[in-house]
Backbone bond lengths (Angstrom), bond angles and torsions (degrees), N, CA, C in turn:
res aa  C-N    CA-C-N  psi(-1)  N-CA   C-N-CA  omega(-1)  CA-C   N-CA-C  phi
1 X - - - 1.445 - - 1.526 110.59 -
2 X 1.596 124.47 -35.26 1.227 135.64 166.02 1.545 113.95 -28.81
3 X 1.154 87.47 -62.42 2.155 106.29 -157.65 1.356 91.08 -92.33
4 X 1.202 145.34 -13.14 1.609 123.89 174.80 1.411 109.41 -131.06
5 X 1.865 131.82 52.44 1.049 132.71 -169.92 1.573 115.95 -59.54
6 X 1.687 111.59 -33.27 1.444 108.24 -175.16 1.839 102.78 -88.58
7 X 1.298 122.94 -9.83 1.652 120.70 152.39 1.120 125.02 -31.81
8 X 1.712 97.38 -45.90 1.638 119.50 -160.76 1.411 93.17 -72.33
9 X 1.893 111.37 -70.80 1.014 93.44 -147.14 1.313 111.83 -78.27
10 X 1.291 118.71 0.70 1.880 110.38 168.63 1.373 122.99 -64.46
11 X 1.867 102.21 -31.45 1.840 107.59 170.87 1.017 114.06 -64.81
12 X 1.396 130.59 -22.95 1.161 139.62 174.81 1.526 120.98 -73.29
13 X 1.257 102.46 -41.80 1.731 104.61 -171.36 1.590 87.72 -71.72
14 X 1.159 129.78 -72.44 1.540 130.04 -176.56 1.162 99.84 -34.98
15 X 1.343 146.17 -45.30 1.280 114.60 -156.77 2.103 111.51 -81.56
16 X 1.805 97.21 -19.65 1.059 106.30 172.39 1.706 123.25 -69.32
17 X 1.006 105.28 -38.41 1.857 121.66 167.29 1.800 101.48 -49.70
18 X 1.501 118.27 -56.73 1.672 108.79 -147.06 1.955 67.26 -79.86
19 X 1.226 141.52 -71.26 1.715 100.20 -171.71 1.073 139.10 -14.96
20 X 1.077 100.47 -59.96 1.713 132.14 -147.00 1.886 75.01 -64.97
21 X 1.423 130.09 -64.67 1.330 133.02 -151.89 1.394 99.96 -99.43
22 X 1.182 129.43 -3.69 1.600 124.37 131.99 1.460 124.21 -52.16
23 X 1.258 119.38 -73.15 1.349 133.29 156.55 1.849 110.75 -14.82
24 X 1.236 88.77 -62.67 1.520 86.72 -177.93 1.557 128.32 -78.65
25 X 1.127 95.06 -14.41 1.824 107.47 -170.37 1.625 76.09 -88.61
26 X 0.880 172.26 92.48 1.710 178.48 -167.93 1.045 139.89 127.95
27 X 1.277 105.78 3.39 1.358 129.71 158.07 1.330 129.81 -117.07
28 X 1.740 86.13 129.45 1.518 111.07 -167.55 1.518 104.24 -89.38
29 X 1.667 121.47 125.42 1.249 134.71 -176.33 1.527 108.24 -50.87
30 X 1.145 133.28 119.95 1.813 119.80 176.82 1.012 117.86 84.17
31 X 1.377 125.50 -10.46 1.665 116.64 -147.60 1.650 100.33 -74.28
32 X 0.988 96.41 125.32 1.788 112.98 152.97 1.092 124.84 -143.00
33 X 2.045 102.45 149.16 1.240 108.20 171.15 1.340 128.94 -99.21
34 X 1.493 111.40 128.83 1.655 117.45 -175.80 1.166 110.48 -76.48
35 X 1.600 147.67 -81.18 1.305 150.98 137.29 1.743 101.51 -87.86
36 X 1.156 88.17 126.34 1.691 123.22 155.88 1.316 116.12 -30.66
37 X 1.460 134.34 120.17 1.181 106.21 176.24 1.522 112.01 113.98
38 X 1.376 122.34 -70.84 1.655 163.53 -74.64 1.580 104.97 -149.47
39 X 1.424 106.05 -83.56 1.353 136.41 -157.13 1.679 117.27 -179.75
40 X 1.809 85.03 112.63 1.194 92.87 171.86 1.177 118.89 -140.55
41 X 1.580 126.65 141.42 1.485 136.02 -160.31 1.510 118.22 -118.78
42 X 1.533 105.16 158.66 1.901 95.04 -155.27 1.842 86.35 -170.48
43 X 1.474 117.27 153.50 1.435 118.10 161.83 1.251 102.39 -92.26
44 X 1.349 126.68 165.97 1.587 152.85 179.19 1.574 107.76 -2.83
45 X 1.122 142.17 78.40 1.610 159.65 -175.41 1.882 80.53 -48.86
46 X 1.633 116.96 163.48 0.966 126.34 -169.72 1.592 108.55 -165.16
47 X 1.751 110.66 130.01 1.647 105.10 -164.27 1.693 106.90 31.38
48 X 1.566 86.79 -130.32 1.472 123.16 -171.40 1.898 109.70 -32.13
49 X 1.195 112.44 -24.43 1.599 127.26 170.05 1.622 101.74 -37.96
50 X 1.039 111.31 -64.37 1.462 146.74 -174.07 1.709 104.96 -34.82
51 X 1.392 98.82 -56.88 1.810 103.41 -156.94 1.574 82.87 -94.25
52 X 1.610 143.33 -26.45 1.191 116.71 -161.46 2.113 96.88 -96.75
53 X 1.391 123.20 -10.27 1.336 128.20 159.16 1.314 103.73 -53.62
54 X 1.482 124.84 -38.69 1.655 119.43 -143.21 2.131 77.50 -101.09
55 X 0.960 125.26 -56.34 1.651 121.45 -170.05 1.270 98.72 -72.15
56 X 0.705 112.46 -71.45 1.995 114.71 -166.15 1.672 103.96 -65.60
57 X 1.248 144.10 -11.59 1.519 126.01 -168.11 1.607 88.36 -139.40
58 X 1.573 130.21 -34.20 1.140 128.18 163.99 1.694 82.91 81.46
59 X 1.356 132.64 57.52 1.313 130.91 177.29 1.616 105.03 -95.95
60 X 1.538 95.46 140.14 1.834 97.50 -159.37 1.302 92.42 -109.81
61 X 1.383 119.88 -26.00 1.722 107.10 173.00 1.493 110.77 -143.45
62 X 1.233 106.07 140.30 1.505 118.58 167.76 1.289 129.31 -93.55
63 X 1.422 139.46 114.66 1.233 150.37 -137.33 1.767 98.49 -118.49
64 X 1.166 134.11 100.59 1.004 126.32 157.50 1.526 129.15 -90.00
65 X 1.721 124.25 144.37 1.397 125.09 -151.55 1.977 87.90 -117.03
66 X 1.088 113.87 -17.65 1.928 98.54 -170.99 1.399 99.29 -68.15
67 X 1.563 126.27 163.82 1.014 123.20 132.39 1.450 137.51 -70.87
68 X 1.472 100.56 -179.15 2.053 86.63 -179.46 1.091 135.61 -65.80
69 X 1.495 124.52 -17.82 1.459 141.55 136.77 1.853 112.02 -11.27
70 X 0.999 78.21 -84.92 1.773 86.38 172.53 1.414 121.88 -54.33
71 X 1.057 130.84 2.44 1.441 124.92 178.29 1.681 112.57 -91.20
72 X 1.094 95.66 -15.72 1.957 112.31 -167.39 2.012 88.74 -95.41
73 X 0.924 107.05 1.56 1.609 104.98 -160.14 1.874 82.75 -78.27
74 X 1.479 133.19 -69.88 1.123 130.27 -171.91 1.799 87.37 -134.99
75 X 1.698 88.72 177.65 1.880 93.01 -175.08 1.212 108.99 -117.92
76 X 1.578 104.66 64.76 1.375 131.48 174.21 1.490 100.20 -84.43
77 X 1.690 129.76 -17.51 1.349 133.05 -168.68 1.809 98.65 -84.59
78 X 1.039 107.05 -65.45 1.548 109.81 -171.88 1.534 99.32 -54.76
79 X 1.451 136.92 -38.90 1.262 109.38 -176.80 1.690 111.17 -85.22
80 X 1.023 133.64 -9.86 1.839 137.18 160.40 1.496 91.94 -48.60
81 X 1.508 124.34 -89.15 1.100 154.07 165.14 1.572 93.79 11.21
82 X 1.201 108.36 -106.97 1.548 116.06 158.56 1.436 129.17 -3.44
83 X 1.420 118.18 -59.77 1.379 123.73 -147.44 1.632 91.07 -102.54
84 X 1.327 113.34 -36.38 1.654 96.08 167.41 1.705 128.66 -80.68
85 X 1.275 101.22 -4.26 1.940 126.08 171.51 1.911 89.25 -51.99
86 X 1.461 78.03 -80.76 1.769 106.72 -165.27 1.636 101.36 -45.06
87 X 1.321 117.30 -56.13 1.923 112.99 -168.88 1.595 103.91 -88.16
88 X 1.395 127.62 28.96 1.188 131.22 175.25 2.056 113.82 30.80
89 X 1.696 96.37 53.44 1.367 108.13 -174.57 1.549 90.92 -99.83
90 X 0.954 134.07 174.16 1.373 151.69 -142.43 1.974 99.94 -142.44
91 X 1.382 108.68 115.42 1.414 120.78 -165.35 1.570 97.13 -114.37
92 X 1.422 116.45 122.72 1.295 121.75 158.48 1.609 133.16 -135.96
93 X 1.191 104.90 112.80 1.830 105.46 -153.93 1.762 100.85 -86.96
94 X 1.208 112.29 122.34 1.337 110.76 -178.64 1.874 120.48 -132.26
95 X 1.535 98.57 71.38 1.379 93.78 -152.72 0.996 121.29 -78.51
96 X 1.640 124.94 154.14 1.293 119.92 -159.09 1.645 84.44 -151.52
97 X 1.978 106.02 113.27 1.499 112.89 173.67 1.895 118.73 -43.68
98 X 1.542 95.92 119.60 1.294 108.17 152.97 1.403 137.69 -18.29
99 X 1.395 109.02 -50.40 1.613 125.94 174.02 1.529 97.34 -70.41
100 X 1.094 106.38 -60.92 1.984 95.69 -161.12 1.368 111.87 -119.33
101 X 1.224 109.18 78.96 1.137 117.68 -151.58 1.490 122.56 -68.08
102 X 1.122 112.77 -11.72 1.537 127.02 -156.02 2.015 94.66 -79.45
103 X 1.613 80.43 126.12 1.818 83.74 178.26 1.595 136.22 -61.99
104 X 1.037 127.83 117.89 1.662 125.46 -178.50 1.636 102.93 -53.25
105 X 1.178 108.10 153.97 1.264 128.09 175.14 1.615 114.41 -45.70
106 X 1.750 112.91 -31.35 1.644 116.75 -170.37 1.977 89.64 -73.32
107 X 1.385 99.94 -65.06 1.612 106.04 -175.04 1.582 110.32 -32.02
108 X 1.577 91.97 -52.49 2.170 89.78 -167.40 1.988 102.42 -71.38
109 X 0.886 122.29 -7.92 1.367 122.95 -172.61 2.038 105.82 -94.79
110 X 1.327 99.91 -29.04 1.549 101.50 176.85 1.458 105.32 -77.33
111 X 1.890 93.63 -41.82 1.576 84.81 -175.68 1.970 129.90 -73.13
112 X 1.182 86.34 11.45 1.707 102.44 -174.70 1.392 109.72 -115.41
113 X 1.553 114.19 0.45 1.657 125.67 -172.40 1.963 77.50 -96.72
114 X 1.364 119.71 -33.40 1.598 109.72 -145.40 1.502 94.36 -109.93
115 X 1.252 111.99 -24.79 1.408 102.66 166.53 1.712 118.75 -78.75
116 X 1.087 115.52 -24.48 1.805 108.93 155.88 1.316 152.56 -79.43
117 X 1.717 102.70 6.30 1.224 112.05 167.05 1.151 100.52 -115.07
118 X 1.333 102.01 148.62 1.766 141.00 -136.50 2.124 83.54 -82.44
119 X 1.676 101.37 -53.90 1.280 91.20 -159.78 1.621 125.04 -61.77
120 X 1.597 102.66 -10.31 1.331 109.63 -164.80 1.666 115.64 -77.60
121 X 1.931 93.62 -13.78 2.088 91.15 -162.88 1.479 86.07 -98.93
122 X 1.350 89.31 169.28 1.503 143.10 -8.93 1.999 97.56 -62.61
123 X 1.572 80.70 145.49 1.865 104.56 150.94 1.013 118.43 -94.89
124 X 1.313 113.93 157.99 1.484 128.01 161.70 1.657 101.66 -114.22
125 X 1.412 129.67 150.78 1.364 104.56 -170.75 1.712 69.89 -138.38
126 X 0.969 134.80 140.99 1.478 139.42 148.74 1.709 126.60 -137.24
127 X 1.505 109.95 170.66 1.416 104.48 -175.94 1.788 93.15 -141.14
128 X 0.762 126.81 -103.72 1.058 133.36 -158.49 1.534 100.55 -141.17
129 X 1.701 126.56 -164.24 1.025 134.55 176.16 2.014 111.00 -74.18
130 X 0.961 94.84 -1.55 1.841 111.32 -171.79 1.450 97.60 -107.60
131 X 1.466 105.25 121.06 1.885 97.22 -168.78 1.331 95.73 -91.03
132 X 1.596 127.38 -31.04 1.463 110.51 -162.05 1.491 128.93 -19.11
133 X 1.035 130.60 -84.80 1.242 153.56 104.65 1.977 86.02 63.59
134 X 1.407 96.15 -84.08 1.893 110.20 -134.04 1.898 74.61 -80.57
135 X 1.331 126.45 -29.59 1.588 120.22 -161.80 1.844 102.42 -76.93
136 X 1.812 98.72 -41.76 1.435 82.13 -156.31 2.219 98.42 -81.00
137 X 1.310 120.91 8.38 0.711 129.10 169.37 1.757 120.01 -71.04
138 X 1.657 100.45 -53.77 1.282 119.41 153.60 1.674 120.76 -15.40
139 X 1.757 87.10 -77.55 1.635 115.70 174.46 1.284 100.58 -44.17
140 X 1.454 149.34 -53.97 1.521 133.91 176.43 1.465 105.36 -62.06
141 X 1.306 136.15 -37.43 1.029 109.85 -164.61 1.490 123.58 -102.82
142 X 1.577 114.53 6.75 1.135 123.77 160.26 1.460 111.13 -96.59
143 X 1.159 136.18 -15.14 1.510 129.57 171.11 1.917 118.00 -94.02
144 X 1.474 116.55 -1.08 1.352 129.64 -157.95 2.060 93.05 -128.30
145 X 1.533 100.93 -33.72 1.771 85.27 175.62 1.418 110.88 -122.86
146 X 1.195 92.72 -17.29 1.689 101.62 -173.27 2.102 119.21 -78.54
147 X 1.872 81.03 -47.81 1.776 80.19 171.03 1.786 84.83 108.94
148 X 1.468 137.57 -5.61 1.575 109.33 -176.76 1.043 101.51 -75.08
149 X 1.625 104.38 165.69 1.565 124.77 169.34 1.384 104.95 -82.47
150 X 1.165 81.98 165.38 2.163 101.39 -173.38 1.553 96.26 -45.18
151 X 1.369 126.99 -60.53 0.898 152.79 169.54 2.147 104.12 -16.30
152 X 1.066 95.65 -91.45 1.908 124.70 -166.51 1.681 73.20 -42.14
153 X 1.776 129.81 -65.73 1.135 129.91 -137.69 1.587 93.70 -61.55
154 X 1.100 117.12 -74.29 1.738 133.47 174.97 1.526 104.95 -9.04
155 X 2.078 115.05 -61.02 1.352 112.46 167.12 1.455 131.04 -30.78
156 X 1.293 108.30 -48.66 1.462 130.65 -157.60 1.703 89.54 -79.64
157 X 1.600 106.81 -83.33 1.239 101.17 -177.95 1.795 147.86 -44.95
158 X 1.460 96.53 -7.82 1.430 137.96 162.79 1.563 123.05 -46.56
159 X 1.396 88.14 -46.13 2.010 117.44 -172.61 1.074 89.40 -68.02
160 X 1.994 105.55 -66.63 1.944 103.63 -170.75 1.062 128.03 -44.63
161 X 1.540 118.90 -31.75 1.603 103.61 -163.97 1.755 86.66 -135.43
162 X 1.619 95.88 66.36 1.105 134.54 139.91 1.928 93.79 55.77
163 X 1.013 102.86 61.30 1.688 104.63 175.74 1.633 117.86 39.85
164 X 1.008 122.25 22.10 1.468 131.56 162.53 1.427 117.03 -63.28
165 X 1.291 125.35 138.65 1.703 112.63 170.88 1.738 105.01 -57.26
166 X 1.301 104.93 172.28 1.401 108.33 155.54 1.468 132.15 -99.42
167 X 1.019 123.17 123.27 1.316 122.43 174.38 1.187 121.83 -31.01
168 X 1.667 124.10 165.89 1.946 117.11 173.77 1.334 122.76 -57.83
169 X 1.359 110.73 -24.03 1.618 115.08 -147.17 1.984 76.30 -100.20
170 X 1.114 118.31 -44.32 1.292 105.97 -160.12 1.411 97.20 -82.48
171 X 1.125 134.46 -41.13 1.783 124.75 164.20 1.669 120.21 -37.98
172 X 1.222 100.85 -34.89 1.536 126.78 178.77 1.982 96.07 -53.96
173 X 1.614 89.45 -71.22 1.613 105.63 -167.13 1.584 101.74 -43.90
174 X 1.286 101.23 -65.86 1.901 91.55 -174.89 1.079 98.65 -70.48
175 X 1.111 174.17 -98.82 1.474 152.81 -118.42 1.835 117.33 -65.42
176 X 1.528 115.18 -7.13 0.837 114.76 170.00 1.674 127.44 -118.62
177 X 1.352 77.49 20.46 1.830 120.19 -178.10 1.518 90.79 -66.26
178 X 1.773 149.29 111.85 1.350 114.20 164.73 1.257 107.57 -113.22
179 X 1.252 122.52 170.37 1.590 122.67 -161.35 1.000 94.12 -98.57
């Protein structure tokens, strides 16, 4: 170690890099889990995202929240597309505009037809790097199947969009969320 100190610390820096880009090649942007099992939520999954959702969470369908607008944005669509073809995962596009994000009554009613059959979970529900969207969706479906109060839901949805308060309009939305 004497006679080759900058050896060292180059074996060293490399060995810190292939982590560092391990680490990252396995991590899913956003990802959280709501119930185990169940439903679980994440922004834009990427390659390798894909095969460790399908082994490690055993997710049977992927729920997308952009509209078709957003798919031309990068060609993050053709490789979803693909990768749930090939692992016989189950693709359902349910878009709900960026700007106003809060789900219409048709969206929260499909999404409560697909969250109760057995064959469809686990979900993955995602949107983009912008959680609004995938939380206040959440918020219907933990206050409409689950039974939380405005209250418990707010907690939960809190995490998603990264411990921020909620705005009026979106305090509004879940509290007028009824089960």
């Amino acid at each position: 170690m004497k006679k080759h100190p900058q050896a060292a610390l180059i074996t060293i820096a490399l060995a810190i890099t292939a982590v560092i880009l391990l680490v990252r090649h396995f991590h899913i942007k956003d990802f959280r889990i709501i119930e185990p099992g169940v439903l679980y939520t994440s922004g834009q999954p990427r390659s390798m995202d894909y095969t460790r959702l399908l082994y490690k969470y055993h997710i049977a369908t992927i729920i997308n929240l952009r509209s078709p607008a957003e798919h031309r944005e990068q060609n993050w669509y053709n490789e979803e597309i693909t990768w749930v073809r090939t692992n016989g995962v189950k693709y359902i596009e349910m878009p709900i505009e960026k700007d106003s994000y809060f789900p219409d009554e048709q969206t929260q009613n499909k999404f409560l037809v697909i969250m109760n059959e057995r064959n469809n979970l686990p979900v993955l529900l995602h949107g983009s790097s912008d959680d609004k969207r995938v939380a206040m969706l959440v918020a219907v479906w933990l206050k409409k199947s689950k039974g939380y109060t405005s209250e418990e839901t707010i907690k939960v949805i809190r995490k998603i969009i990264d411990d921020r308060n909620l705005t009026e309009e979106e305090n509004k939305f879940v509290r007028s969320t009824a089960k």
